[in-house]
C-alpha positions as CSV (number, residue, x, y, z in Angstrom):
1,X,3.3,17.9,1.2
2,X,5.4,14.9,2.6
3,X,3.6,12.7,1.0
4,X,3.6,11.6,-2.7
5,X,-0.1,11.4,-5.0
6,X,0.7,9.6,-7.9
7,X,-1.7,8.5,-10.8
8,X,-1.9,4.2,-9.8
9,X,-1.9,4.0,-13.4
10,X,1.1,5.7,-14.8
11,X,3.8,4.2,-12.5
12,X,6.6,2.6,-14.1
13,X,8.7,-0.2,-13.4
14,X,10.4,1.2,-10.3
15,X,7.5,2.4,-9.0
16,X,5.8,-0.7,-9.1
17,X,8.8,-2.7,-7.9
18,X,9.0,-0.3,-4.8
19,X,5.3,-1.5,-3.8
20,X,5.6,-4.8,-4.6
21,X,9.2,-5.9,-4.1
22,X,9.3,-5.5,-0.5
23,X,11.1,-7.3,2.0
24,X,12.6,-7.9,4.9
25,X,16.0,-6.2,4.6
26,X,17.4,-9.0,6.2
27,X,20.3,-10.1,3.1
28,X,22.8,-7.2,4.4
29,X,23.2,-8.8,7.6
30,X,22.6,-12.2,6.9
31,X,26.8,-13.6,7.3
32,X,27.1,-11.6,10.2
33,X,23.9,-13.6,11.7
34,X,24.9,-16.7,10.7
35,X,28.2,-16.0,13.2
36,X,26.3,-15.0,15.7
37,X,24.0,-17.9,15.4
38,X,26.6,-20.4,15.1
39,X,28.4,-19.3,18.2
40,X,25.5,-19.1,20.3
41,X,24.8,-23.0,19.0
42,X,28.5,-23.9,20.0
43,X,29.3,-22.0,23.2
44,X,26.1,-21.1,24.7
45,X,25.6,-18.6,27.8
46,X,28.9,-17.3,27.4
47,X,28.3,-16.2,23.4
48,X,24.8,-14.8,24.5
49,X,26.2,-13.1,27.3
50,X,29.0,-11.9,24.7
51,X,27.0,-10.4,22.4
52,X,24.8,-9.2,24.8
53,X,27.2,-6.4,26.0
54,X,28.3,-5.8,22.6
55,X,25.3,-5.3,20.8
56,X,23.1,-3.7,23.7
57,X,25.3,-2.4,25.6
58,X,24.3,-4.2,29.1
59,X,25.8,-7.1,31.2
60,X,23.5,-9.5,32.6
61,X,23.9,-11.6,35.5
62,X,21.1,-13.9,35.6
63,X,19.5,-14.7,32.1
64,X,15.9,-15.5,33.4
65,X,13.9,-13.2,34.7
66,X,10.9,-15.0,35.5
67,X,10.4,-14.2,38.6
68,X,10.4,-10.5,37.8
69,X,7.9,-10.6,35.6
70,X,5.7,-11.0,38.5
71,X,6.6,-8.6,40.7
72,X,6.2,-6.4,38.1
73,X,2.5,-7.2,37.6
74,X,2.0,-6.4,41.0
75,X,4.3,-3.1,41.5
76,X,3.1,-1.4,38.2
77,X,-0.1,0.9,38.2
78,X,-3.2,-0.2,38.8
79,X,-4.8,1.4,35.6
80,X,-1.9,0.0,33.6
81,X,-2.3,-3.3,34.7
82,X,-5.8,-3.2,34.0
83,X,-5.7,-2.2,30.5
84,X,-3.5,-5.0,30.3
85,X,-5.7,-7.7,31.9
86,X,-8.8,-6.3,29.4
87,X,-6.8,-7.1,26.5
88,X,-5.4,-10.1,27.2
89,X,-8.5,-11.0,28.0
90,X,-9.8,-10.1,24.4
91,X,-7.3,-11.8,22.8
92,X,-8.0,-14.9,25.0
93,X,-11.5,-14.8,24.2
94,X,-11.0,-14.7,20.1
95,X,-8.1,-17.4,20.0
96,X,-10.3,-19.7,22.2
97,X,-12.7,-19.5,19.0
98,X,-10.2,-21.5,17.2
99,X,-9.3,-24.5,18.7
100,X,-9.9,-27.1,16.7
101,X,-11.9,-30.1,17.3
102,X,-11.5,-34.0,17.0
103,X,-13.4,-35.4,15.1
104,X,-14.2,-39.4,13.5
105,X,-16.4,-40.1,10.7
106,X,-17.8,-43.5,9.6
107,X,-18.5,-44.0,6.1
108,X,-20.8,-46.8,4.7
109,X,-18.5,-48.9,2.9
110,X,-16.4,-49.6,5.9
111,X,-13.9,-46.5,6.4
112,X,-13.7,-44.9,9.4
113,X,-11.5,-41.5,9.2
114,X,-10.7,-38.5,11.2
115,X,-8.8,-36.2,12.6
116,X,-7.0,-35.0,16.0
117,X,-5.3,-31.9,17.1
118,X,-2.6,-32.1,19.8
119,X,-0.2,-28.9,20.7
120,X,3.5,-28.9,20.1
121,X,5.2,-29.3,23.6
122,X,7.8,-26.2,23.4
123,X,6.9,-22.6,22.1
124,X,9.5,-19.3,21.9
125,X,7.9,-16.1,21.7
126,X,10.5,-12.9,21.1
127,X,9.2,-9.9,22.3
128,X,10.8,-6.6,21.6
129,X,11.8,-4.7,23.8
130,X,15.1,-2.8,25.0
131,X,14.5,1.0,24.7
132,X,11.1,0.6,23.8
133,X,8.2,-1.3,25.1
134,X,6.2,-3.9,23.6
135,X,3.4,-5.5,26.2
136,X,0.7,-6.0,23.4
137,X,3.6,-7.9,21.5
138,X,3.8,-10.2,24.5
139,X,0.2,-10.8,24.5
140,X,-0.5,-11.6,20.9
141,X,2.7,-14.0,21.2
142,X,2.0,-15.8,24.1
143,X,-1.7,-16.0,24.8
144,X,-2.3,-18.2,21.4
145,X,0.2,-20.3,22.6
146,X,-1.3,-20.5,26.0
147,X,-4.8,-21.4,24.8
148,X,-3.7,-24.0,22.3
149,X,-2.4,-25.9,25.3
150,X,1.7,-25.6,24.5
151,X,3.0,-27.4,27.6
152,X,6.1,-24.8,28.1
153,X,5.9,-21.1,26.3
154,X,9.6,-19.4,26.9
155,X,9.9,-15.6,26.0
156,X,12.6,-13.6,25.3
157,X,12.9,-10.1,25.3
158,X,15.9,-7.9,24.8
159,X,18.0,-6.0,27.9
160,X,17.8,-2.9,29.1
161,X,19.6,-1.8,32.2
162,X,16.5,-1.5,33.7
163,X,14.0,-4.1,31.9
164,X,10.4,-2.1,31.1
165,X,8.1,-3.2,33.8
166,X,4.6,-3.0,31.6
167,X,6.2,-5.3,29.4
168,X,7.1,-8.1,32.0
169,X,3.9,-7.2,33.6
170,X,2.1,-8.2,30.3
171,X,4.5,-11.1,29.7
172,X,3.3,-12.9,33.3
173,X,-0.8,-11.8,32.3
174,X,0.3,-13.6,29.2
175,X,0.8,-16.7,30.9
176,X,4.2,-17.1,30.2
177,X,6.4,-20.5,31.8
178,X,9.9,-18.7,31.5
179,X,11.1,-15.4,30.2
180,X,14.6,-14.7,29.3
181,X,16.8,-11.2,29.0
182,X,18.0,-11.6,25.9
183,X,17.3,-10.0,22.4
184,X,18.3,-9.9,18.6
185,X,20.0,-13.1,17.0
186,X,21.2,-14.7,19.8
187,X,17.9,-14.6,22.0
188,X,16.5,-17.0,18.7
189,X,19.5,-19.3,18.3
190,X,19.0,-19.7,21.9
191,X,15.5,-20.6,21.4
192,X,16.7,-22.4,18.7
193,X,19.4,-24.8,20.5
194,X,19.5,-24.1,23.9
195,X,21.8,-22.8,26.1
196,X,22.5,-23.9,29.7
197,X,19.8,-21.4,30.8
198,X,17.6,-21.3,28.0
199,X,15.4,-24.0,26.9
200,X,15.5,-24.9,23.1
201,X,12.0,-24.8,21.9
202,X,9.9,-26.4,18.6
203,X,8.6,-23.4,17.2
204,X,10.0,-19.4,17.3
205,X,7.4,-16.9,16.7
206,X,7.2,-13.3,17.4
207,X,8.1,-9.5,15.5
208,X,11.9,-8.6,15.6
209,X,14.5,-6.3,13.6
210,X,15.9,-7.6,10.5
211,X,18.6,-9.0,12.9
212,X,16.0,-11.2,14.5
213,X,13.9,-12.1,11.0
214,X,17.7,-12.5,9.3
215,X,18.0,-15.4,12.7
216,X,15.0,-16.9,12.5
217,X,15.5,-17.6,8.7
218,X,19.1,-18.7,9.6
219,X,17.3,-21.4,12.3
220,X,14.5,-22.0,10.0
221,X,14.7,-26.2,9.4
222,X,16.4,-26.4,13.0
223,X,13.1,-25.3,14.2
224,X,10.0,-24.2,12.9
225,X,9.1,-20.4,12.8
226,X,6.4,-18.6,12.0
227,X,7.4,-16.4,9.1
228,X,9.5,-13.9,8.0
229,X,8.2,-10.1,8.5
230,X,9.7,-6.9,7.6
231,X,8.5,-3.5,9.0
232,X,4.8,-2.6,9.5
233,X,2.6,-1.7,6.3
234,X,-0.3,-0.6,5.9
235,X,-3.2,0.1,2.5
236,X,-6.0,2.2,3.3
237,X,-8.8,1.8,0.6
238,X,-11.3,5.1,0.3
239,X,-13.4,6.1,-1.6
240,X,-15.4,9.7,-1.6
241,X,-17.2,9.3,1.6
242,X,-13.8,8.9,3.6
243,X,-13.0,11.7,6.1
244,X,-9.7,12.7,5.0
245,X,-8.0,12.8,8.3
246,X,-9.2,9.2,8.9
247,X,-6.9,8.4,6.7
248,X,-4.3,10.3,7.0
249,X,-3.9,9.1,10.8
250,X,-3.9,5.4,9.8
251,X,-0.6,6.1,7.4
252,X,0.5,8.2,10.0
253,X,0.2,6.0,12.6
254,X,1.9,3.1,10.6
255,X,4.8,5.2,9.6
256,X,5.5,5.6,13.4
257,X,6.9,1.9,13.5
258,X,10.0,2.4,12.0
259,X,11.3,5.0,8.3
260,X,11.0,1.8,6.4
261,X,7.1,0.7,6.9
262,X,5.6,1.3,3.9
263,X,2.0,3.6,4.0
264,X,-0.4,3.7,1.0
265,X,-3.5,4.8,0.3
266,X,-5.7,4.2,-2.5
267,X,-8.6,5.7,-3.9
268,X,-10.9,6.8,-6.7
269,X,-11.5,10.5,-5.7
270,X,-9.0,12.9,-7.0
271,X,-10.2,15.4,-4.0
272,X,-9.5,12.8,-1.5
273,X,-6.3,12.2,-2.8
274,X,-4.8,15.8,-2.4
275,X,-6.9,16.5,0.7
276,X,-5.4,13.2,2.9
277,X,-2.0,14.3,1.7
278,X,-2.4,17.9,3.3
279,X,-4.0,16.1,6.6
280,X,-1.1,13.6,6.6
281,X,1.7,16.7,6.4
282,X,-0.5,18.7,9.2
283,X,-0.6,15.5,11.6
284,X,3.2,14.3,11.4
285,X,3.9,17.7,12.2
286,X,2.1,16.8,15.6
287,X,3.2,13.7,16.4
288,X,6.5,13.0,18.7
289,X,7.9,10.3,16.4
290,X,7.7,13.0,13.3
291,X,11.4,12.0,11.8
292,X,10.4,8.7,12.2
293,X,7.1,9.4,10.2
294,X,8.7,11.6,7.6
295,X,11.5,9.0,7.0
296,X,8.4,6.6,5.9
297,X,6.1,9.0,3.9
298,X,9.6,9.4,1.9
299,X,10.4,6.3,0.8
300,X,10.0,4.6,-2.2
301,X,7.2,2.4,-1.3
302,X,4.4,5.0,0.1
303,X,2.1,7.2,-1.5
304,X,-1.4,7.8,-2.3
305,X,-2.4,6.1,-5.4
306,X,-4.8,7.5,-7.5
307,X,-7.0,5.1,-9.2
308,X,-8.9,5.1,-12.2
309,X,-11.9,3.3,-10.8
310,X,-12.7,1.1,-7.4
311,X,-12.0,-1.9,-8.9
312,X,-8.5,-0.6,-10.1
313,X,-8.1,0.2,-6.3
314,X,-8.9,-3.6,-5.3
315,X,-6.9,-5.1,-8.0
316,X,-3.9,-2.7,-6.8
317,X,-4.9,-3.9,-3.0
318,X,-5.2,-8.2,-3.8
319,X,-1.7,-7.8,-5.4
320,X,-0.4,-5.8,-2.6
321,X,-1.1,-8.1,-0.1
322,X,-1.1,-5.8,2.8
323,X,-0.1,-6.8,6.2
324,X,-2.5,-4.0,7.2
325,X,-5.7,-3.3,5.4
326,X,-7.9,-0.4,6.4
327,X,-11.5,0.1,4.2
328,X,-13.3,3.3,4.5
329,X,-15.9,3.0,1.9
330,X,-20.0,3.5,1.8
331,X,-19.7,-0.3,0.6
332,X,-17.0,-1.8,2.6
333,X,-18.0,-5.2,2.5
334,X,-18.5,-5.6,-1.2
335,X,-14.5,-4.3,-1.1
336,X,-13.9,-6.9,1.2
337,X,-15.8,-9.9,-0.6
338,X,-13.1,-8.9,-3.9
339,X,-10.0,-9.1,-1.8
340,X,-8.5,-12.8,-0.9
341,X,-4.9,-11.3,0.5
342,X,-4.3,-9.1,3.6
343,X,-3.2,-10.1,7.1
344,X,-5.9,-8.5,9.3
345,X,-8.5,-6.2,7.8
346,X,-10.2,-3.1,9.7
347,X,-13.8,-2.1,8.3
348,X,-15.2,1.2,8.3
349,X,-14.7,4.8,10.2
350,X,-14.3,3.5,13.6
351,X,-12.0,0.7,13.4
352,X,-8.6,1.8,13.3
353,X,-5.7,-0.6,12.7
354,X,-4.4,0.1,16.7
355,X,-7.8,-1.4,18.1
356,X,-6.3,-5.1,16.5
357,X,-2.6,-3.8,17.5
358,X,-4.0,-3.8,21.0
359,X,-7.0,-4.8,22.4
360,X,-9.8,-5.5,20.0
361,X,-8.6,-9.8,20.6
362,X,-7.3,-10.3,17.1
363,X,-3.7,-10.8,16.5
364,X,-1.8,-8.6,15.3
365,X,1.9,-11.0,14.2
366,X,1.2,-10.6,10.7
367,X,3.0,-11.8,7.4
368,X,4.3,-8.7,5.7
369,X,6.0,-8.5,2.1
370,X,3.3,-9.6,0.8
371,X,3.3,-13.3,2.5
372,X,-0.3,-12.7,3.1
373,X,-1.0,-14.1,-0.5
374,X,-0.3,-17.8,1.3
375,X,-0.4,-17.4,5.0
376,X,-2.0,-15.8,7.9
377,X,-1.0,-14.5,11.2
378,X,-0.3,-16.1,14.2
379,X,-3.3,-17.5,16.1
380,X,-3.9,-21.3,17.9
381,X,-2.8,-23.0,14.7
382,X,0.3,-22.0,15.0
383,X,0.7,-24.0,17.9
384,X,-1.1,-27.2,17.0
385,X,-0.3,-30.4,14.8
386,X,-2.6,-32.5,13.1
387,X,-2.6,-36.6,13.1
388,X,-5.3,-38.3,10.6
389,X,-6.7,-41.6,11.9
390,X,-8.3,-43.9,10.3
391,X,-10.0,-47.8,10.7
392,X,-11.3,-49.9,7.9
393,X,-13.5,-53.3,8.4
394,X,-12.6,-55.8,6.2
395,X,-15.3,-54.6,3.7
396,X,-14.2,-51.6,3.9
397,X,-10.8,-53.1,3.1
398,X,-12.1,-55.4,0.1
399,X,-14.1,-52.2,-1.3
400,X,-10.2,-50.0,-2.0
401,X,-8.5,-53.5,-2.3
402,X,-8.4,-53.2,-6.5
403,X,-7.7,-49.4,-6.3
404,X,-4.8,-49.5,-4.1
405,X,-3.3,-52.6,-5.7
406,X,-3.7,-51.2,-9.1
407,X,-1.9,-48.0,-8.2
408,X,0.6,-49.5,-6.2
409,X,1.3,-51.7,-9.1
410,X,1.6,-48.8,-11.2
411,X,4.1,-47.2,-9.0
412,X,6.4,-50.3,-8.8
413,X,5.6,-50.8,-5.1
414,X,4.4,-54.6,-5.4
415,X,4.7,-54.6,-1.7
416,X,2.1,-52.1,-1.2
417,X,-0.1,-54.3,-2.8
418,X,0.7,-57.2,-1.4
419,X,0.3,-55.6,2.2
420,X,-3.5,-55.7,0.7
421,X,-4.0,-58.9,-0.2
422,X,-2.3,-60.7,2.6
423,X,-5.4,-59.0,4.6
424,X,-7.7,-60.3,2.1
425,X,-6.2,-64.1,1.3
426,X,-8.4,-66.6,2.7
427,X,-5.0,-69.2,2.7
């Protein structure tokens, strides 16, 4: 088998700090980032260009490639560019569900209160890229950013000699305003400060390497970010009506991403356990990306977990705080209701996690390493800040008057309080 069952109840302290202790890998190349990033802040274009060659291997001419990304949309296949329109248009059609509203309320002693939601003006999306390609990554990044009403959404996306044209196709569908060929720590301190070709932007979102995550924690403060992710995860919870090779194909398919995303099932059927262990062994042997798979099944932080009961499973699950969450169980939403912390959660046989990595409209930029325990993932929010408004009458004034002067007071701020009463003196 290639992948470990263990009893969830007998793992030690390592074991437990494997599943739990996760991060980002990011601390071995943090100094070297912080060069990079520094140099890209000082001399711009020609560090980008720089590292550029000696990290990707390629020399670029022109940084933006805007204008490519629509000629690609219109030179790639039809059916390609289809599938790409349907989901964008899924993921428009979810985040569009989220805008926030204004809103004013009067009170009846006098207060008046509300709220407003505006966008930020300048949004950088990274996009992976290079030897691989990433178009759903360019639609989950840019479209929120689109729909929230960000005024300019810039892109990057790593070289290539020749750039993937599915993934500038997706980037134009997107409704990006400028895209530039540039990837790993360089492509976010040039969101980050601008370069004479890049624009500097408010906000960096987007999946990287632990290059790009070590950059944006380097910018973080600068800028805003989104937050810092590691590699895909995944926790499957079964229980005995599971079809085995259901969930073997969601660990294997998560395991794909990169040998350190952890996989883990859990569930409360011994027979389960040992028979989604054989499927898992029998369906990395068929997949292309099999080292890759292996690599993951291996380490440290997957494995089946056997649990004593259900509710063993869900406690294990709420402290895990998958990025991932897969439930294939008769009672899936009584699971659900018990579990406060997970990034995006799939319910029953027929929704596997690559429907949300793609196409079934929600987002899938999710806090890994367990950051789902105080954040989400990326969606319209991301882009928007809130203002709080508010009008009082003068009775509405004279009905606080003794509450704020008294804690002012209290606080040593006699100005406060006097800011009251000069509203309030007849003289």
């Amino acid at each position: 088998m290639s992948i470990d069952v263990r009893e969830l109840a007998d793992l030690g302290p390592d074991d437990r700090a494997a599943f739990f202790q996760r991060d980002a890998g990011i601390d071995e190349v943090r100094s070297d980032v912080r060069e990079i990033v520094d140099r890209v802040r000082e001399e711009g274009d020609v560090a980008v260009r720089e590292f550029t060659e000696e990290f990707d291997g390629v020399s670029v001419g022109n940084l933006e490639v805007t204008d490519r990304c629509e000629r690609a949309y219109e030179e790639i296949d039809a059916d390609v560019r289809e599938a790409i329109e349907a989901a964008a248009a899924n993921v428009r059609e979810f985040h569009e569900a989220q805008v926030p509203e204004d809103w004013r309320e009067e009170f009846e002693d006098g207060r008046e209160l509300g709220r407003r939601f505006r966008p930020i003006d300048r949004a950088g999306v990274y996009v992976p890229g290079g030897t691989a390609a990433y178009p759903s990554s360019a639609i989950m990044g840019v479209v929120p950013a689109v729909v929230a009403g960000v005024e300019h959404v810039s892109v990057v996306t790593p070289p290539a000699e020749e750039l993937n044209p599915v993934t500038l196709a997706a980037i134009h569908a997107a409704g990006a305003d400028a895209v530039y060929s540039v990837g790993g720590a360089q492509a976010v301190a040039g969101l980050a400060y601008g370069t004479e070709t890049i624009t500097s932007v408010q906000k960096i979102v987007g999946p990287g390497n632990r290059w790009v995550t070590a950059a944006k924690a380097a910018v973080r403060g600068d800028v805003e970010i989104d937050f810092l992710a590691g590699p895909s995860e995944v926790v499957v919870v079964a229980d005995e009506t599971a079809e085995p090779d259901l969930v073997a194909s969601e660990l294997v398919a998560q395991a794909e991403h990169d040998p350190n995303s952890p996989v883990v099932a859990v569930t409360d059927d011994p027979e389960l356990a040992e028979t989604t262990a054989d499927a898992v062994d029998q369906q990395a042997r068929e997949r292309e990306r099999e080292e890759t798979i292996r690599d993951a099944l291996a380490n440290g932080g997957s494995g089946i977990l056997l649990a004593r009961s259900m509710s063993e499973a869900i406690l294990f699950t709420e402290e895990y705080a998958p990025e991932h969450l897969s439930i294939i169980a008769a009672d899936d939403e009584a699971i659900l209701e018990r579990i406060d912390s997970a990034g995006s959660v799939f319910l029953g046989p027929h929704t596997p996690v690559a429907a949300g990595d793609y196409a079934s409209g929600t987002n899938h930029v999710l806090p890994t390493n367990g950051g789902a325990r105080v954040t989400g993932g990326l969606s319209v929010e991301t882009f928007v800040r809130s203002t709080t408004v508010q009008r009082l009458s003068e009775d509405g004034l004279a009905s606080l008057a003794e509450t704020i002067t008294t804690l002012a007071e209290a606080e040593g701020l006699e100005a406060h309080a006097a800011s009251v009463r000069e509203r309030l003196d007849d003289g």
